[in-house]
N, C-alpha and C positions, 0 to 999 in steps of 0.2 A: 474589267474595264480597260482600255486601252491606254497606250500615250497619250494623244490627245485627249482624251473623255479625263484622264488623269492632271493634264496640265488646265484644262477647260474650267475643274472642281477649284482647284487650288487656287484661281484668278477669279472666280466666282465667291468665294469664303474668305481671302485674302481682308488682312486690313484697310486695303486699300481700297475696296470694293465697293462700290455703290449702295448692296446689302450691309453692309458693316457700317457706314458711315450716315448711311438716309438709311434707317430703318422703316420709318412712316412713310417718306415718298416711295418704297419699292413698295409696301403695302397698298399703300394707296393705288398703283401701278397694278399691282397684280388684281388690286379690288373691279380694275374694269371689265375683267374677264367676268368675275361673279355676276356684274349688271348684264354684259351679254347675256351668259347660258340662262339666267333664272330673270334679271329684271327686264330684258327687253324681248325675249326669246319667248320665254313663258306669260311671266306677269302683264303683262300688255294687252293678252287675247280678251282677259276680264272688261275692258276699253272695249274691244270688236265686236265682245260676239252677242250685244245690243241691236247694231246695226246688222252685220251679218246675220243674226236668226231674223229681223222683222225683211231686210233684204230677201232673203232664202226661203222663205219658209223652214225653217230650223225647230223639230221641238225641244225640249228643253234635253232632253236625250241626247238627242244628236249634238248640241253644243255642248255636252260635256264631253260627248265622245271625241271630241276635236281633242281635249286635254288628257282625253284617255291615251290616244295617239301617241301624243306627245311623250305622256309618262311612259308608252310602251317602247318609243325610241330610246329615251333614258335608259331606262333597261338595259336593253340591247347594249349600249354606251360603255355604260357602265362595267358591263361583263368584259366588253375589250379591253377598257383602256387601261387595265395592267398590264399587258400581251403591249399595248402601243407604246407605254411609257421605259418598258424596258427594251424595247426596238430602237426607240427614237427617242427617249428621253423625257423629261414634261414639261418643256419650254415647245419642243414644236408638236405635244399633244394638245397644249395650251393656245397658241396660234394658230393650229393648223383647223383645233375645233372652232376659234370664232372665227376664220374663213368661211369656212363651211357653213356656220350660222347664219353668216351675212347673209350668203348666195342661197339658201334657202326660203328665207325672211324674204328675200328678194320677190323671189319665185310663184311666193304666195301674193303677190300681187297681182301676179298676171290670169290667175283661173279664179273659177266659181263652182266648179264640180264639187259635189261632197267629198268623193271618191278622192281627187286628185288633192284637195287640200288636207285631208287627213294624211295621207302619206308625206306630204310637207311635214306636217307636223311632226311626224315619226321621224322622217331625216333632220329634222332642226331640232329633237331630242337626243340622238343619238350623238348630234356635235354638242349640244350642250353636257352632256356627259361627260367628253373628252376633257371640256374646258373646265368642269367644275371639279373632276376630279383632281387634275393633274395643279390647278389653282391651289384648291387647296393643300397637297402637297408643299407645293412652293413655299405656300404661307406657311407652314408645320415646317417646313428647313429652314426659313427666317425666323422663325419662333427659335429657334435651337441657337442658333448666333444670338438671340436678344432675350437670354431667360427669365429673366427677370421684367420683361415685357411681351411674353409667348402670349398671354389671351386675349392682350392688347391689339397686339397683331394679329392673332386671328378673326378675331372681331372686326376688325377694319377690313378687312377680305369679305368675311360674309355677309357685311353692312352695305357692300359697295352693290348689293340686289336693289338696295333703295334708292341706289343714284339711278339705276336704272327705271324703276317705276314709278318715282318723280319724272324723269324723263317722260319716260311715257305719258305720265297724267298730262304735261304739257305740249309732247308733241299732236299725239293723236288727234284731239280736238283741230289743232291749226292745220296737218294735212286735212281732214275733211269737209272743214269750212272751205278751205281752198279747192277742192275737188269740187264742194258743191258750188263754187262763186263759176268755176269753167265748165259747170253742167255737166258732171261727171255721172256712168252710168251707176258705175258702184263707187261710191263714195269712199270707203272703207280699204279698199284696192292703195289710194293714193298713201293712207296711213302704214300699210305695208313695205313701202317703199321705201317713204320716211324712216321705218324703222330701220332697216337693213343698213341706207344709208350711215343710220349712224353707229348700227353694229361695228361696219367695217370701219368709221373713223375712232372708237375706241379701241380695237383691234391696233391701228398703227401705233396708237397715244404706247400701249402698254408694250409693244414691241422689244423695245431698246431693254426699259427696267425691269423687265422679267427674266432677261438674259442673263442680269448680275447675281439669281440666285442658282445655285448648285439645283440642278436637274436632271443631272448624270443616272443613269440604272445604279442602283446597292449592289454592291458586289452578293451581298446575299438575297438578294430580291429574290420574288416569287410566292409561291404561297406562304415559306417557312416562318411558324416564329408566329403563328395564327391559328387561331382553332376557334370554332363558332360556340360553342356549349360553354366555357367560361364567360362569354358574352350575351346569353339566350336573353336575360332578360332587357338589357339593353337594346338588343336589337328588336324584340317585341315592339317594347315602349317605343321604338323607334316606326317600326312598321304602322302603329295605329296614328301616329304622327302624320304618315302620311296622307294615311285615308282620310284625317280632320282637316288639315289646314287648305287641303289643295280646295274644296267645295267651297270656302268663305271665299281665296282669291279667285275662285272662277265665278262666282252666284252674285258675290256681293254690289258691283255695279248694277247687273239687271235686277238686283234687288231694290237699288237706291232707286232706280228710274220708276220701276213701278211702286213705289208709294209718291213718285210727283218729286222729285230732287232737284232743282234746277240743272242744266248742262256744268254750269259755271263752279256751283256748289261740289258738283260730283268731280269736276277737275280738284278743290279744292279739297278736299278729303283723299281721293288717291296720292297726290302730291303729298298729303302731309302723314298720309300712312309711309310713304317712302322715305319722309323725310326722318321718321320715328324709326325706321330699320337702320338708318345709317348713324343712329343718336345711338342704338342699342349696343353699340361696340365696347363705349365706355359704360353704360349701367352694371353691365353685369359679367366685364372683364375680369374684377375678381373673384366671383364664384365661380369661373371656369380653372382659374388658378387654386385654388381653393380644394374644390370636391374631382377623390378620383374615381368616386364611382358613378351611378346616377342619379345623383341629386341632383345635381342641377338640369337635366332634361325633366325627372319628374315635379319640379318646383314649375318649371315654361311652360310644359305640357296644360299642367291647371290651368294657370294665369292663359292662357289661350284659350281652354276649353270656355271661362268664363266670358273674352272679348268677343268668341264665338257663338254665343246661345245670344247675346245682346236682342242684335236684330231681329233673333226668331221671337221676341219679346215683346216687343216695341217698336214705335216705326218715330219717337221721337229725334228730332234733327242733330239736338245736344250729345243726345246719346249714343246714338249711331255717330258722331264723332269721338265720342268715349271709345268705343268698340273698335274704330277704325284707329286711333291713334294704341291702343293696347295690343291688338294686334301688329300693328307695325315693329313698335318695342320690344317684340315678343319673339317670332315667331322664325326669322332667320337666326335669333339666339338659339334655339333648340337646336338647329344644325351645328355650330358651335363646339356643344357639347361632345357628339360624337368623334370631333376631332381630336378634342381634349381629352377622352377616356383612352380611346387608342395610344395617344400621345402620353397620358400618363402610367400606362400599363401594358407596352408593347416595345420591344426595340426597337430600333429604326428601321432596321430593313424589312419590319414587318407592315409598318405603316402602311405603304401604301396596299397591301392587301386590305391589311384595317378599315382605310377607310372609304377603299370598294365596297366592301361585304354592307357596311353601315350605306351607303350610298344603294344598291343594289334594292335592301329591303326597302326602303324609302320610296326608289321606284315602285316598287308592287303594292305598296300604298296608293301612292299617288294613281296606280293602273285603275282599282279599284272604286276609290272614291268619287270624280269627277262625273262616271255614267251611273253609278248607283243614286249618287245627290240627282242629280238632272233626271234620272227616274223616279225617284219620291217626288221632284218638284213637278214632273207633269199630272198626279194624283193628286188627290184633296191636301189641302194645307199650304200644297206650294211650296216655293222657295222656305220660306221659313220652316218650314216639318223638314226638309232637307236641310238645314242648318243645325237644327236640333242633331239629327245623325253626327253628326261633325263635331258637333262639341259633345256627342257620349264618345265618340270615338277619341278623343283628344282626353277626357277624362281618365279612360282606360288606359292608356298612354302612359298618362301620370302615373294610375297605381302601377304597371309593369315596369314603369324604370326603378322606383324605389326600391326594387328589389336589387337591383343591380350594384353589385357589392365590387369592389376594388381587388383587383388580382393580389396573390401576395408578392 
């Protein structure tokens, strides 16, 4: 590490520091990063791709394959951004990825191609990777200054996806009433826009207070200090995680619509599932503190699987509020977890390998799931026979973390 990068850390960790002294406002700060890459980036297309398939002609296929995209950008993302964050640090892999997201987000406003919007997608996965990893970093180095409040903070990081997809419950609907009041061709085009736009004004917000946490390269950075087989079963339990959850947040809207939801209803359910992820910080802040192995992903895992089969069950309104609010509570805590097993069973300079590798499988979930779900639902049963997949897959989840035992 250099001079500068030397004197940079010490003014960042310092008592004086923004981190030291607001621990919750830097959280909070760093929390808008997580709404970008995951709550406006990702979570939002579940809003679209209603209008966009009846727009498009879209089968149920192809609209997952938009989030297959996505997850496969992730990917890719995610494989860099150790290589980025030890180049440039993870304050400018952290802003430079919600740039990127913005002007992506953007971008997909302006085409209709199948072709041309999946590759969007793939490029605004690949920045969300940058920003989610290098985020949570941040957050695990402000956990370290506030120990005694580490899952506090992390949890307020991973919560901050529900500011986002509130967000979105709310914005989406008003771009498209507005698009349709000026006779717009693609209605949904205008929702794009909107979003991007407030990518980039979350981006400024978080600017400043991201910069007070140390995000200097480890002087031991790199892979060291990591090995995948002490972790196998975690990361299993984590892989089938992804193949579960990603199908509820991309089906679940065109699910609600075809049993008859109102517009206004369906705002009101995504909203309050967002609002349930940002609540989840505090429920289950001390079982991250608590367990260092995987109990606490395989405890989410279930409690998921369950909010996840709901729908495939029933099409009652109560309940499908039940399942929307359970999920919300739920299901960004699973993410959580893998922070905290690295964090409890890893040195620092191993971290952020750690919680690439944990990040990486997640992608290859997430690749998986969104066109397998959106192929069972073009076949008999529909949507809900692809739900079911989702919550065995979330179940499995659960038994393979329990295995996962705490390093000595």
């Amino acid at each position: 590490m250099d001079r500068h990068a030397k004197t940079a850390s010490s003014t960042f960790t310092g008592p004086g520091s923004l981190a030291a002294r607001r621990p919750f406002l830097t959280a909070f700060a760093l929390s808008l990063g997580a709404a970008v890459s995951l709550g406006l980036t990702r979570f939002s297309y579940a809003l679209l791709l209603p209008p966009m398939r009846a727009d498009l002609g879209w089968s149920y296929f192809l609209s997952g394959a938009m989030n297959t995209g996505n997850a496969l950008g992730y990917l890719l993302g995610a494989l860099a951004t150790p290589a980025l964050m030890r180049r440039y640090g993870a304050q400018a892999a952290l802003v430079g990825g919600a740039l990127l997201a913005s002007l992506f987000m953007l971008l997909s406003g302006f085409v209709v191609d199948a072709g041309l919007l999946i590759g969007q997608r793939i490029l605004a996965g690949i920045a969300s990777a940058f920003i989610f990893i290098s985020g949570g970093l941040l957050a695990a180095r402000l956990g370290l200054l506030h120990p005694d409040r580490s899952g506090l903070l992390l949890g307020i990081y991973y919560g901050g996806t529900g500011m986002g997809i509130a967000a979105s419950a709310l914005l989406v609907p008003l771009a498209m009433d507005g698009a349709a009041a000026h006779g717009a061709a693609h209605a949904w085009q205008w929702a794009w826009v909107a979003l991007a736009a407030l990518c980039l004004l979350a981006t400024l917000v978080m600017l400043k207070p991201a910069r007070q946490v140390d995000g200097a390269p480890s002087k031991a950075g790199g892979q060291g200090g990591f090995s995948v087989k002490p972790f196998g079963f975690g990361l299993a339990g984590y892989l089938m995680f992804g193949v579960g959850y990603i199908g509820y947040m991309t089906f679940v809207i065109a699910l609600l619509r075809e049993q008859g939801m109102a517009a206004a209803t369906i705002t009101l359910f995504y909203a309050m599932l967002g609002l349930a992820v940002m609540a989840s910080s505090r429920i289950w802040a001390r079982m991250l503190d608590r367990y260092r192995g995987g109990q606490a992903m395989a405890i989410l895992n279930g409690l998921l699987g369950v909010a996840t089969i709901l729908p495939a069950l029933t099409s009652a309104p109560a309940l499908m509020f039940v399942s929307g609010g359970m999920f919300g509570a739920i299901f960004l805590s699973v993410v959580a977890p893998t922070t905290a097993l690295v964090r409890h069973n890893l040195p620092q300079h191993a971290w952020s390998a750690g919680i690439s590798a944990f990040t990486i499988v997640f992608a290859l979930g997430q690749i998986v799931g969104p066109s397998v779900i959106g192929w069972i639902a073009d076949g008999p049963g529909g949507l809900q026979r692809g739900l079911v997949f989702s919550a065995l897959a979330l179940f499995a989840g659960a038994l393979l973390a329990s295995r996962q035992r705490p390093l000595a």
